[in-house]
C-alpha positions in Angstrom: 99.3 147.5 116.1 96.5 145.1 116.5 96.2 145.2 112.7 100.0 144.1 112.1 99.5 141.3 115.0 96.9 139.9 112.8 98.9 139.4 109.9 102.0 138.5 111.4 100.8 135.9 114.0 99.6 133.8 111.2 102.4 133.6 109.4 104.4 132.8 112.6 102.5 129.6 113.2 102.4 128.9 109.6 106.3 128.6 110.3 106.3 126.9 112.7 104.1 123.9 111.4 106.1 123.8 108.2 108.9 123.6 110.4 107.9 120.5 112.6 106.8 118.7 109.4 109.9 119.0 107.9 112.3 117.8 111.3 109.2 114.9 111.3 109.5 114.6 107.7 113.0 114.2 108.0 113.3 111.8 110.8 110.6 109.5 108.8 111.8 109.5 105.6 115.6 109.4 106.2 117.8 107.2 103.6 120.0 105.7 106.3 123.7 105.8 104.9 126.0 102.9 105.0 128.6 103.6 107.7 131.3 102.3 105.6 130.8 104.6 102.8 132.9 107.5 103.9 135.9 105.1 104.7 135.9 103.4 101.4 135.2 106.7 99.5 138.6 107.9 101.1 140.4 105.0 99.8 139.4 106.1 96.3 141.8 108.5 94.7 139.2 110.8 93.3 140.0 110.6 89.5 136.4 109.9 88.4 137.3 108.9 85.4 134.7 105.8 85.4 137.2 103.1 84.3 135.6 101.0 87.1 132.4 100.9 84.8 130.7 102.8 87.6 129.5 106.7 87.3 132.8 108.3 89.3 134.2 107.2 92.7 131.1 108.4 94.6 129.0 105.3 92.3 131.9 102.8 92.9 132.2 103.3 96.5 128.0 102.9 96.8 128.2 99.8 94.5 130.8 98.2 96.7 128.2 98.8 100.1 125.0 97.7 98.1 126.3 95.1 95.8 128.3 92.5 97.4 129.5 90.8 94.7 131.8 94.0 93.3 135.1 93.2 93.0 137.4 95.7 94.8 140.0 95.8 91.9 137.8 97.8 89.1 139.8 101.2 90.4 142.6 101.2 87.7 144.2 104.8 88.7 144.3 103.2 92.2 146.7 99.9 91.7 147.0 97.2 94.2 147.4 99.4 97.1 143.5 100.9 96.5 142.4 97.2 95.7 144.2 95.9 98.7 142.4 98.8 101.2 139.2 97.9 100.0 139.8 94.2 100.2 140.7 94.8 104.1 137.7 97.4 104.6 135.6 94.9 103.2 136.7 91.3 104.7 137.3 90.3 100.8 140.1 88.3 99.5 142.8 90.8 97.7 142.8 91.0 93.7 145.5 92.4 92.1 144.6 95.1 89.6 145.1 94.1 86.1 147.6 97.0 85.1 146.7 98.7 81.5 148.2 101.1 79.1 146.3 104.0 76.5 147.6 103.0 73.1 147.1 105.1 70.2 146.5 103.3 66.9 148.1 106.3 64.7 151.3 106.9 63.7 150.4 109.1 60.4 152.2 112.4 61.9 153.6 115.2 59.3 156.1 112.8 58.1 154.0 110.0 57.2 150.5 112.0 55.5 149.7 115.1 55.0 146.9 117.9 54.9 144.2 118.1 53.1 142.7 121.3 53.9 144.0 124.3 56.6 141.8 124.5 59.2 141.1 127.6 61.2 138.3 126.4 63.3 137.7 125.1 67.0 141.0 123.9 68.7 139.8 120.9 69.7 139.3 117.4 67.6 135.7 117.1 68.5 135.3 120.7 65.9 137.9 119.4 63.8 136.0 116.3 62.8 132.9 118.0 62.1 134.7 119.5 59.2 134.9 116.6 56.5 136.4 114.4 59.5 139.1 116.9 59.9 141.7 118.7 58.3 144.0 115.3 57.7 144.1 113.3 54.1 143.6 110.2 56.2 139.6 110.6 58.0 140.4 108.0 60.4 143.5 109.4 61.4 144.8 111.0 64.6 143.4 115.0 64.4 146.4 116.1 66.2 144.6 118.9 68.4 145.6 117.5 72.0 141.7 116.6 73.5 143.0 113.3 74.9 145.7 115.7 76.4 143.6 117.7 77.8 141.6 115.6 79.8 144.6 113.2 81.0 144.8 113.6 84.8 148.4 112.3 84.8 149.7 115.0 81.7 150.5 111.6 80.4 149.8 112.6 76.7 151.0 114.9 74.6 150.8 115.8 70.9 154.1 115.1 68.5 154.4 115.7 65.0 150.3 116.0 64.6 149.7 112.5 66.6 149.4 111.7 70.2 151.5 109.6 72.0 151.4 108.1 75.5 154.1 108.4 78.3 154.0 105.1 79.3 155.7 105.7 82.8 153.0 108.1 83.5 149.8 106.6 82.0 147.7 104.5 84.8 144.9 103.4 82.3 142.0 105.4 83.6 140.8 105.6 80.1 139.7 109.4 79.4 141.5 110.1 76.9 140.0 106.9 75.1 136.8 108.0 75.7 137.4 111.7 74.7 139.0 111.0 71.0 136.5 111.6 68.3 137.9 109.0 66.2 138.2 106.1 68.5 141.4 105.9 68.2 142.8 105.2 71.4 142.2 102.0 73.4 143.3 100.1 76.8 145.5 97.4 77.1 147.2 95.0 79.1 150.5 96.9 80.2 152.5 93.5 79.2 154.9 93.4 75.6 152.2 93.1 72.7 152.0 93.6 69.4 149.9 96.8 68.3 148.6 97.7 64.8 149.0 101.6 64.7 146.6 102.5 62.2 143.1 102.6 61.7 141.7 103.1 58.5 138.8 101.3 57.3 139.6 102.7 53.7 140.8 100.4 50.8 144.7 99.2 50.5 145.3 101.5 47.4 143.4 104.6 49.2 145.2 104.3 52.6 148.7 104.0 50.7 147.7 107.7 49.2 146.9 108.9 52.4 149.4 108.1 54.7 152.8 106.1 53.8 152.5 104.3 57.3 148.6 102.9 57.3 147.2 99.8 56.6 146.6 98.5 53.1 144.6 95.0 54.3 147.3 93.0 52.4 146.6 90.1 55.0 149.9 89.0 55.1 150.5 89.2 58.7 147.1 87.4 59.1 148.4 84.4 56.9 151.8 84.1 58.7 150.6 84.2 62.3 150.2 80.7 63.8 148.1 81.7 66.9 145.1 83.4 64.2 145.7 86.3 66.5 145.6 88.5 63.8 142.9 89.2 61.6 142.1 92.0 59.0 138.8 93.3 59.4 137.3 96.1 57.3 140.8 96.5 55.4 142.4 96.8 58.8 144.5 94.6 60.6 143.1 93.8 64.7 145.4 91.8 67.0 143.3 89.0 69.7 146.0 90.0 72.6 144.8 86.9 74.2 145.9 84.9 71.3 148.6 87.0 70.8 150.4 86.2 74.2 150.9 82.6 73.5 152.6 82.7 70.5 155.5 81.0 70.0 156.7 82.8 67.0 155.9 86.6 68.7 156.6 89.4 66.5 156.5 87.4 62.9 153.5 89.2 62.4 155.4 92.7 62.7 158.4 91.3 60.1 156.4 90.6 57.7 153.9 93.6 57.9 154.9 95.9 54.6 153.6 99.0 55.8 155.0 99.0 59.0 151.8 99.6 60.9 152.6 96.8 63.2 154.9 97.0 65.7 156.2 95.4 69.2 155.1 97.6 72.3 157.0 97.2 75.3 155.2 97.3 78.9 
């Protein structure tokens, strides 16, 4: 008995002082929390999709406590009605939340292009791609196998005809899915009527025309006739300045004269 005593008392104590200097420890060394972050994490919708430019809602709603100067608008899934909660949690002045849209620049489906090769390898684009940039004659071209889709949190994207397209009355621009595509195909804009070049090979005119009926051939004819310079062809594809674009005075001449008809007039 005396024997197990000596063992065991030691490691009793033992406990015990690790246990003090932990509560001490504790106490001491505590990271006092900011008692607004809870409230303001709760006004977040919980999407984490990081269009805010901050690591998911948890690193927005510390930015807005540490940093001062961050603007309570950044949560795009959120709307007004997020921005204004924050603005009142806050003492800020409101922002409105500049609304956007995912727009894909594809529209080579099955009746546009066609295959090159039949592919029996990972469902998803990301596997698709690493096979000679996927089983499409166009490279640059949508991959048709739904991993925008399947990350949108709203089911706001689906795949049709081998391209994706975007429900606009159920995309709130959190920007996954532009994140997610392999071929950077898909990118956020101003939810406002715009013109949008839907194609995005960087292959020459008399390449793209083989590829896909419906791409690109870098004729620069919609750069010559638009009188804003909002259009401009860039490695043998044509890129719209949507800040330039808006003022025009002649909207949509671009799209008229566009042979290919890659270029087209998006509504909001």
């Amino acid at each position: 008995m005396e024997s197990i005593l000596t063992a065991v008392i030691p490691v009793v104590l033992m406990g015990i002082i690790c246990a003090v200097v932990l509560v001490v420890a504790s106490r001491v060394m505590a990271v006092k929390e900011d008692e607004r972050l809870p409230a303001i994490r709760d006004c977040l919708p919980g999407a984490n999709c990081g269009a805010c430019g901050f690591p998911g809602c948890d690193g927005y709603a510390k930015a807005l406590c540490e940093k001062p100067d961050t603007p309570t608008n950044l949560c795009v899934p959120g709307g007004g009605k997020v921005s204004k909660e924050l603005s009142e949690l806050l003492g800020k002045e409101f922002a409105e939340v500049e609304s956007k849209i995912a727009v894909v620049h594809c529209s080579g489906d099955c009746t546009k292009t066609q295959d090159k090769v039949d592919y029996f390898g990972m469902n998803t684009c990301k596997g698709a791609k690493l096979l000679y940039g996927g089983k499409g004659a166009c490279s640059f071209g949508c991959l048709g196998l739904g991993d925008c889709a399947g990350v949108c949190p709203e089911h706001a994207i689906c795949v049709i005809h081998g391209v994706a397209r975007v429900n606009k009355n159920l995309c709130v621009g959190c920007g996954l899915c532009a994140k997610t595509c392999p071929n950077k195909l898909i990118t956020l804009e101003k939810k406002v009527k715009r013109v949008v070049v839907t194609c995005s090979s960087r292959d020459k005119g008399a390449v793209t025309r083989k590829q896909c009926t419906n791409g690109c051939i870098g004729c620069k004819r919609c750069e010559r006739v638009c009188p804003m310079g909002a259009v401009k062809v860039v490695d043998n594809v044509a890129v719209v300045d949507s800040s330039k674009c808006e003022s025009c005075k002649d909207f949509g001449i671009c799209v008229k004269s566009c042979t290919s008809g890659c270029l087209i007039v998006a509504e909001e």
